[in-house]
Each structure stands twice: as structure tokens, then as C-alpha cells.
N, C-alpha and C positions, 0 to 999 in steps of 0.2 A: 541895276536899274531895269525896269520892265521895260519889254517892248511890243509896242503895238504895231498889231497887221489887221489892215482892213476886210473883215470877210461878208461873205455873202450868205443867210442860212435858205438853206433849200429842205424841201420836204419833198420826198419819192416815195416812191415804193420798193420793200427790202430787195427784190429782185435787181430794180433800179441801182440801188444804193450798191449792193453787190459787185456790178459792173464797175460803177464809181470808183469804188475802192480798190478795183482790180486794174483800172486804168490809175490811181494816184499811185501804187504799188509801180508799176512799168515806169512812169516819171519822178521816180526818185522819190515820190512822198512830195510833192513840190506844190499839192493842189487840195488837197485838205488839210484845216487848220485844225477843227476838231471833229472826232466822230461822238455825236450825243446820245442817237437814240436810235430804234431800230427804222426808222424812217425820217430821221431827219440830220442831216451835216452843215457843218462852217467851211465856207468853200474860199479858198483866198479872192477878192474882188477880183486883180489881176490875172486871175487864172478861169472866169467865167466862160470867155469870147472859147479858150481853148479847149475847156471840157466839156464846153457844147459841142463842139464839134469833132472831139475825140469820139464823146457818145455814141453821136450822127454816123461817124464811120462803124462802130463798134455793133452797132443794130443792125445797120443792112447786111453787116457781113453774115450777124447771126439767125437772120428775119428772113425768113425764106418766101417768098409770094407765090403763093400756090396757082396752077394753069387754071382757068375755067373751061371746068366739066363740057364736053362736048354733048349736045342735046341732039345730035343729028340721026339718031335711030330710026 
């Protein structure tokens, strides 16, 4: 008998989607239901709140904020 799971599709960018799949790989696989296309995934509903915020950590680590240039010459 089939069973159904509720998901969510989101559309990123491959770089985006990358990361995604790099953080479902660390959780077990528990957070994508399918991979479709090179920009676009079925993401389980229940597991939205957390891969947002997996993301969110996963950016700042890698997102460096560069100093602004000092003009004081």
C-alpha cells in the first residue's frame, strides 16, 4: 500500500540546493523527499521550520562579512 508524506517543493539555486542536500546527507536523509531538478526539491512539510534554520546556520558559518575599507588617508 502507498504511503503518503506531505512535502513542501522549493526552488533555489544549484549552489543553494547543494548546501541542502549536504545538510539532508548529515540528517540521516530525513529532510528531502525528492530531488527533481537542478533547482528545484520536495522537502518534507515537517522538516521546513528545521531546514531553515539548519540553512541560516550553515551561511553565516560559510558568509564571511568583509571589514569596511578604511577611507582615512
Amino acid at each position: 500500500m502507498p504511503r503518503v508524506i506531505r512535502g513542501t517543493l522549493i526552488t533555489c539555486e544549484p549552489a543553494i540546493k547543494s548546501i541542502i542536500m549536504h545538510i539532508n546527507a548529515e540528517n540521516n536523509n530525513e529532510i528531502v523527499i525528492e530531488d527533481l531538478d537542478d533547482t528545484h526539491l520536495l522537502i518534507k512539510e515537517s522538516k521546513i521550520y528545521d531546514l531553515k534554520r539548519l540553512l541560516d546556520l550553515r551561511l553565516k558559518e560559510t558568509l564571511k562579512v568583509e571589514a569596511p575599507l578604511d577611507d582615512s588617508d
